[in-house]
N, C-alpha and C positions, 0 to 999 in steps of 0.2 A: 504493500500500500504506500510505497516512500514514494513513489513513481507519478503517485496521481498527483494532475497536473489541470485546472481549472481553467477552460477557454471561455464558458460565459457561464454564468447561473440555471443556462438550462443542461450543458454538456460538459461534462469532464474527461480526461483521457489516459489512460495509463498501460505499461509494459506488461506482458504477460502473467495474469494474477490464478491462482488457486482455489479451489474450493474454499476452503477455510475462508478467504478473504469475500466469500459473501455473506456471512453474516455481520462482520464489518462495514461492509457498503449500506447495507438494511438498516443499521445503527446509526451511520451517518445521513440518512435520509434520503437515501437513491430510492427511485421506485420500477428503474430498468437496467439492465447489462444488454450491451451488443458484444459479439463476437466477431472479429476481423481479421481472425487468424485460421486458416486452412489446417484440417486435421493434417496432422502426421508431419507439420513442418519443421521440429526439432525435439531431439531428444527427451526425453522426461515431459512431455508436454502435455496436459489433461487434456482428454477429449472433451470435444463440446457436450455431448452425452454426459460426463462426468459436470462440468459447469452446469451444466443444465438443470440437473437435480441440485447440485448445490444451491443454483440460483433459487429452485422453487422453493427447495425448503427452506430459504429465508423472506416468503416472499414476496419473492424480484421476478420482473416477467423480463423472460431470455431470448434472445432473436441472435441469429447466426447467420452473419454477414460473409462469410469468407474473399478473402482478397488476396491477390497472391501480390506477393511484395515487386515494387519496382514495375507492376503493369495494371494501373488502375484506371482501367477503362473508362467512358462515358455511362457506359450502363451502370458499371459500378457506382457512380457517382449520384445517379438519375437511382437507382434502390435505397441507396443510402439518405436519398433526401426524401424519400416517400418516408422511408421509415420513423424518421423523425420526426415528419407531422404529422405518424399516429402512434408513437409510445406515450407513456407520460415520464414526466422529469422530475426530477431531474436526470439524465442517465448518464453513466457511463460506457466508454466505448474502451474497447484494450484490442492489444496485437503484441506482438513478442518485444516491440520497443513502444509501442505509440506511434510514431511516426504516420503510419498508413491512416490510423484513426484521426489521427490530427488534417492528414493530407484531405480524407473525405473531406471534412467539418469544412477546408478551407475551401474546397471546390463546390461544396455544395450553398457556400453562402455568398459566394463570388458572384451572382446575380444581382445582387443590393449591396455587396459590400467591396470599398473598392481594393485593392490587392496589396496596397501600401498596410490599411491597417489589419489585413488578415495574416501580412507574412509577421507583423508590426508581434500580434496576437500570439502567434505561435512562437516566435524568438523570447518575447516575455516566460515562455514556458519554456524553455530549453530544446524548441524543435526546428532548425535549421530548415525552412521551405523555401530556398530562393531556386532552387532547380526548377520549380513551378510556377515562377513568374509568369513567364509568355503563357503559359494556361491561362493562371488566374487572367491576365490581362485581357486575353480572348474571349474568356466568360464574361467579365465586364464588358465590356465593350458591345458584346455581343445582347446584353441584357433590354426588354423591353423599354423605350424610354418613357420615359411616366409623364401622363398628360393629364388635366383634370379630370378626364374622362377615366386615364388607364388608373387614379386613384383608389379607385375604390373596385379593380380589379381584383379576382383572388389570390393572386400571385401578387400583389403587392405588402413589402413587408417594410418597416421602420427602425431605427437606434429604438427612437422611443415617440410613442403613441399616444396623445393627449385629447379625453374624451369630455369636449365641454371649453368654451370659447369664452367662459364668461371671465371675473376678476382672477381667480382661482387658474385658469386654465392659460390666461395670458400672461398674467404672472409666472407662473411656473414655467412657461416654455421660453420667454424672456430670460430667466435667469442660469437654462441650461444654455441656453447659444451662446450667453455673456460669457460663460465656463467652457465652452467648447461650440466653438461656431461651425465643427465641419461634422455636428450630429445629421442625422438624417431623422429628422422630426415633422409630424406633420402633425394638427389639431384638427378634431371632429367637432364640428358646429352648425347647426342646419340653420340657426338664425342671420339672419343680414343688418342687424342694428346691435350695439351694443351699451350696457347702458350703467351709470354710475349712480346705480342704486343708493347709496344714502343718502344721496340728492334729493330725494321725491321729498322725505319731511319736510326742506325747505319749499320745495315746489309746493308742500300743500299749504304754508305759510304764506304766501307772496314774496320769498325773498329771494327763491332762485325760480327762472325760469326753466321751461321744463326744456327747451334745445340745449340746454347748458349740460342736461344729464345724458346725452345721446350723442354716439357719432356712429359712424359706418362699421360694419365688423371689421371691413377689410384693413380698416385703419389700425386695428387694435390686435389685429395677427403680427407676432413679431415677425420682425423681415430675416427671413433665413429658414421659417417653418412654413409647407406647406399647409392650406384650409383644403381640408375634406369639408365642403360642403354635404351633409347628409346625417339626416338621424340617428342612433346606433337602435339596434333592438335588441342585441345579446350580446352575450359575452361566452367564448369557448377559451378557458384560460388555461386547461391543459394541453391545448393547438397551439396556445399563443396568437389567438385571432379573434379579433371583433367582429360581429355579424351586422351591417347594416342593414337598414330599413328595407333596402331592394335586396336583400338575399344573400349579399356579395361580401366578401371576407376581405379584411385589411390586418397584415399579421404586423409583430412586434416583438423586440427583444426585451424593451422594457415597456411597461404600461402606466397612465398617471388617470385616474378617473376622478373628474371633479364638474362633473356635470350641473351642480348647483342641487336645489331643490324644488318640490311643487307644491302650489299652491292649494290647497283641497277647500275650496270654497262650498263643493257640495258636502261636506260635514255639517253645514246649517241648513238648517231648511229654508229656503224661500229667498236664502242670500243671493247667490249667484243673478238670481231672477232679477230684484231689484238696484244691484251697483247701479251707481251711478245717477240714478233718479230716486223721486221720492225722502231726498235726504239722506241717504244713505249712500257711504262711502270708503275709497281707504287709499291710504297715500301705500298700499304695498302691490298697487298696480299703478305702471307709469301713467296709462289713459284716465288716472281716474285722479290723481293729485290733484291739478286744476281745480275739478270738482269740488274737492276740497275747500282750498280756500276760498270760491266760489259761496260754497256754503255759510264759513266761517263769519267771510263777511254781511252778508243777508241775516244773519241771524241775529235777532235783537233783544229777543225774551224766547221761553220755554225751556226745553229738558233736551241738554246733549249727554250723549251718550259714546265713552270709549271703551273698548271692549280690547280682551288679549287673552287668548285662549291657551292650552296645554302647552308644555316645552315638548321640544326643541322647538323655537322658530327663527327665524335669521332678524341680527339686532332688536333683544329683548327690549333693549328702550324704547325702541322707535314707538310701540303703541300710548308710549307714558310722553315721550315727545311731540306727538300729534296734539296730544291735552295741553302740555306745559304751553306748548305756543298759540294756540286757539283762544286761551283763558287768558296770556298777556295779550291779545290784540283786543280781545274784550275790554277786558280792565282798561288798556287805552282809550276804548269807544267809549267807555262809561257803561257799557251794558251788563258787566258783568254779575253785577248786583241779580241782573233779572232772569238770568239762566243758571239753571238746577244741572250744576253738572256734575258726573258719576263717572267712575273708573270701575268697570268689571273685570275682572280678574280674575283666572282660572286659579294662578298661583296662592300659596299659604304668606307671600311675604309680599313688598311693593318691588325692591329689585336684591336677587338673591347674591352679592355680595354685604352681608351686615354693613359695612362702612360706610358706606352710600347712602341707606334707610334714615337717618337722620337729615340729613341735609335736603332728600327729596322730601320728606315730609311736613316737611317749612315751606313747601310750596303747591304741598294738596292742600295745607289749611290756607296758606298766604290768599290760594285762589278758593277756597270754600268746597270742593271735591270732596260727594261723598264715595269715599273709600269702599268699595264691596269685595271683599276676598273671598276667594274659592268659588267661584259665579262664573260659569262659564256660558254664553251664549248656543243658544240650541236653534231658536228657528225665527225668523223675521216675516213679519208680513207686510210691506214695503207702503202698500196702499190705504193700511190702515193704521201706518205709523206703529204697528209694536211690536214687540221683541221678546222674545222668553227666554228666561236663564235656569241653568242647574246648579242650585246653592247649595254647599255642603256646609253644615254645621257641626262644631266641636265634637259632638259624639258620634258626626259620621252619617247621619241623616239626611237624604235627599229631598228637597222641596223643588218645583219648578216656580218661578216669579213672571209675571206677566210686568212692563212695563213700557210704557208711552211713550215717543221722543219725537221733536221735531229736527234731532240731526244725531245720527250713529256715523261714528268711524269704528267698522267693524276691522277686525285683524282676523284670516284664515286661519285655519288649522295649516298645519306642514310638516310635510313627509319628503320623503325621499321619491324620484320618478319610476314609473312601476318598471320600466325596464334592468335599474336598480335592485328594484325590489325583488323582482322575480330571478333575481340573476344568482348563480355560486357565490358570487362577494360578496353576498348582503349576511348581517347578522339578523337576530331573531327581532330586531325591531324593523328592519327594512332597506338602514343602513348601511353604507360601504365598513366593513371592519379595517380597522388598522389599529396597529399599535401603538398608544399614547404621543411617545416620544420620537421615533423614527418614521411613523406613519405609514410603515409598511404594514402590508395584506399579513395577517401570521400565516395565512396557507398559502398563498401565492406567493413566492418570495420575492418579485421580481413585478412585483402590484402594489403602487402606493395610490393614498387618497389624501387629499384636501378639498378645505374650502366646505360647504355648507351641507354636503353629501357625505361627509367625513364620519364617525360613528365617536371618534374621539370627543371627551367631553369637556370642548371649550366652548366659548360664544363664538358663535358664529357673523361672523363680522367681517368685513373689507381688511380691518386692520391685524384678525386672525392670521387672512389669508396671506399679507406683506412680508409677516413673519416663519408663515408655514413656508412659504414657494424655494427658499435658500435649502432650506432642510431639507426639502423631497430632490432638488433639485442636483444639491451636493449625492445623498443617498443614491440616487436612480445613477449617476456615474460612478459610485463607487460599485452596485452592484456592475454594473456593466462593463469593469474593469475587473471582476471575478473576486469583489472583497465584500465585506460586510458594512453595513449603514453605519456610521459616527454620527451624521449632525442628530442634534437632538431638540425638539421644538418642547419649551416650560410650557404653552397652553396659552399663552399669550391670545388676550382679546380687549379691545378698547371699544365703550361703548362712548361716548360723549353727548350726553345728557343734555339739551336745548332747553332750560328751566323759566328762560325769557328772553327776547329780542338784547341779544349784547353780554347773552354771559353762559356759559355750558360749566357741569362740575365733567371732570375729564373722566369719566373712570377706566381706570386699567390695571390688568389682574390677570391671573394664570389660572393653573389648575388649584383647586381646593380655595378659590376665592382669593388666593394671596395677591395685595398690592404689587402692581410694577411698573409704578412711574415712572416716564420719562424725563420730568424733569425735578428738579429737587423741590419740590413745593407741596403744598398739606392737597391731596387730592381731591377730599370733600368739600373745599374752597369753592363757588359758582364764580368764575375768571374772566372776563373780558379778554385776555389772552388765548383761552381756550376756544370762547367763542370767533375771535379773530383766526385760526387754526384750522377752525370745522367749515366755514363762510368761505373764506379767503384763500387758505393755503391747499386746504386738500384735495380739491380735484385737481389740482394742476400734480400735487403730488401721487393721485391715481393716477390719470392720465398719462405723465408724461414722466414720472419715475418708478414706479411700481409695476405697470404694465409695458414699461423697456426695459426692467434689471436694472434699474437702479436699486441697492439695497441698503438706501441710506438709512441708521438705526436699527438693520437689520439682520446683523450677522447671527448665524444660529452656531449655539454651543454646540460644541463636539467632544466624543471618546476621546481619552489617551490613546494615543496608537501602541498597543499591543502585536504583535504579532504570534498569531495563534500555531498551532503544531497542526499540521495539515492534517488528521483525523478530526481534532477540535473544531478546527476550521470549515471542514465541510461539513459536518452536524449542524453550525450557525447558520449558512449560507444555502444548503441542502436541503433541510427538515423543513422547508416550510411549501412545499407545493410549487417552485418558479417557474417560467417557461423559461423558454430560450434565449 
């Protein structure tokens, strides 16, 4: 086993190995052996029949490739890559030195991979392939050239495959080109407008215009990553291929799925029905902010109503934002005296980091909000003005409450997209699994997630994602260079709080609610700095540093670098399901 030798997360390669040595393999997380060695080619040599039971009885599913050394035909090449994209992986391949095994790997990926970094691949590993230049060269060369059309081809394959164009996905592909600009990365997004969602609160304030939160997709693909224009509808992660909407397969060595979230507006009854009209509304659709402030203003007496339903939903504040700023524009008008305004609230607390709870609450009484917890919105009737909620009380007691309004800013439920849902990556809630800190898939090894799809338990937030895209970004090249993830993301999310025209408390916090300010100042403070920050400074710093890799205030912690003993090593990088 000193021999094995790691080319990607999906294949490793090594010298003539032993029975004995597949129970080892099984330990370290292989879940196939190939055979590349012709019975009878040297002395003392186990027949593949002998591998073969070894293999099952630890089991490993076993495929017997034979090759004879020094003539590795076209066919040979052409079985060897079928093979591949139907074992599952990670696998092992062995021959009396490696070499042959290695040579396939190089010839069979010389279609999408150009020959500088396959021979690049194989020297990192102690396998001299320059004899095989003008090959590899002739394979490239020779290879499909890829048009929008040949995109989403099945034979098209990627470095690395980003599912989702939104902050999360441009982000993250931004900051792999900054690190490596001769990746072969394309992003999947079927949208054509992209749009800078924290934006809308102000939009439903009157303070930002809604063109201000929109520009073109195309603008916001980084330059050096193809758009796959088109939907995904599955995921085959032990192919290493994504299924799009028309049927057609797009493979990948590494994967980043950060598709965002959806909105489940049909969770209420009679919602959907009414947006927009009737007084009811929500700045968590871009078409509908306007609306909003529309509203806000016309309203001069009666009963508004804001409502924020179950976690997860993307920036828990924003539904306590809508309030904060509607009730100072009142209070400006002088009307505020004459509207009965209410915050319904699925949650047990007003915003679940404790530190923050004091300082907003100076601003539910400041503006006269009566406070309802645990009240979760069930069904609206748009034309009759009213609304029923599900109140739970101290001992746990369900009541439903009927109540009147002449203006709702409702907030949806939010889930994960059911292509998501229904997919291998999802956990038992819906969402993408990943690990805390590295964000990688634990089953898929070689599958990270961020961004609002993410199963990891931060806020999900624009400013989550600034911090997440380094991490996954760094991760996705370390696996892809055959080592194991270092950066590590603390949970990091900023929520910035709109409590009145000219002043935000900042909050920002990790995992387990812990403080992580950026700047040295009392966080629960309501700052005209702050507010100058959220107005002023941040779209241009979404926009034009966040989604180009700029990573300013963004560096993500990292591991000591250890170096592991190649058994340990590949149990880390092995054991978790990767593809290719």
């Amino acid at each position: 086993m000193d021999s094995l030798k790691r080319l990607t997360p999906f294949i490793a390669v090594a010298a003539q190995l032993q029975p004995a040595d597949m129970g080892t393999l099984a330990a370290a997380g292989f879940r196939s052996v190939i055979n590349n060695r012709p019975d009878g080619e040297g002395e003392g040599q186990p027949s593949s029949a002998e591998m073969q039971a070894a293999a099952q009885a630890s089991g490993l599913a076993y495929h017997y490739l034979p090759v004879i050394s020094g003539q590795i035909a076209d066919a040979d090449v052409a079985a060897f890559t079928e093979l591949l994209a139907q074992v599952r992986g990670p696998v092992l391949a062995f021959c009396r030195t490696g070499t042959r095994s290695t040579s396939l790997w190089a010839l069979s990926e010389a279609h999408h991979l150009d020959p500088l970094t396959l021979l690049a691949t194989a020297k990192a590993n102690s396998y001299d392939l320059r004899g095989l230049a003008q090959r590899l060269e002739q394979r490239w060369q020779n290879a499909p050239v890829a048009t929008a059309h040949a995109a989403t081809t099945p034979t098209q394959r990627y470095d690395v495959l980003v599912v989702g164009g939104g902050a999360a996905g441009c982000a993250v592909t931004a900051s792999l080109l900054r690190r490596d600009p001769h990746l072969r990365i394309a992003v999947v997004e079927p949208r054509e407008q992209h749009y800078y969602q924290p934006g809308w609160t102000l939009v439903g304030a009157g303070i930002f215009d809604r063109a201000r939160t929109e520009r073109p997709m195309a603008q916001c693909i980084p330059l050096g990553a193809q758009w796959i224009r088109a939907a995904v509808s599955g995921f085959e992660a032990e192919q290493q291929r994504v299924v799009l909407e028309d049927g057609s397969r797009v493979g990948y060595r590494a994967l980043i799925v950060c598709p965002g979230l959806s909105l489940h507006w049909d969770a209420v009854e009679g919602l959907k029905e009414t947006l927009g009209k009737n007084g009811v509304t929500s700045n968590y659709q871009f078409e509908l902010a306007p609306y909003t402030w529309q509203l806000v203003q016309n309203l001069r007496q009666g009963r508004a109503l804001f409502t924020q339903p179950p976690m997860p939903i993307k920036c828990a504040g924003a539904p306590q934002k809508a309030m904060y700023l509607s009730c100072d524009w009142w209070r400006t008008e002088g009307v505020l005296e004459d509207i009965d305004v209410e915050f319904c609230s699925a949650g047990a607390v007003l915003f679940g980091v404790p530190t923050f709870v004091p300082p907003l609450m100076k601003y539910v009484e400041r503006y006269g909000v009566q406070l309802n917890l645990n009240t979760t919105l069930s069904a609206v009737d748009g034309p009759t003005r009213k609304a029923w909620f599900k109140q739970v009380d101290a001992t746990g007691n369900t009541q439903t409450i009927e109540k009147s309004f002449d203006f709702l800013h409702a907030v949806p439920a939010q889930r994960a997209p059911e292509f998501i849902r229904q997919s291998p990556l999802a956990n038992a809630d819906g969402w993408v699994e990943a690990d805390h800190e590295t964000l990688r898939h634990p089953r898929f090894g070689n599958i990270f997630s961020l961004g609002d799809v993410c199963a990891a338990p931060n806020a999900k937030t624009a400013a989550a994602v600034r911090k997440q895209a380094p991490v996954v970004a760094e991760n996705v090249l370390a696996i892809l260079a055959g080592k194991g993830p270092r950066a590590l993301y603390d949970g990091y999310g900023s929520c910035p709080l709109t409590v009145e025209r000219g002043k935000v408390v900042l909050a920002e916090f990790g995992y387990g609610g812990k403080l992580l300010p950026t700047f040295p100042l009392d966080p629960a403070i309501p700052r005209r700095l702050a507010w100058e920050l959220k107005v002023k400074a941040m779209p241009s710093i979404y926009f034009d540093m966040m989604l180009r890799g700029h990573e300013w205030l963004a560096g993500p912690k990292r591991l000591p670098h250890e170096p592991l003993p190649v058994e340990a090593s590949a149990a880390c990088d092995f054991g978790k399901e990767p593809g290719k």
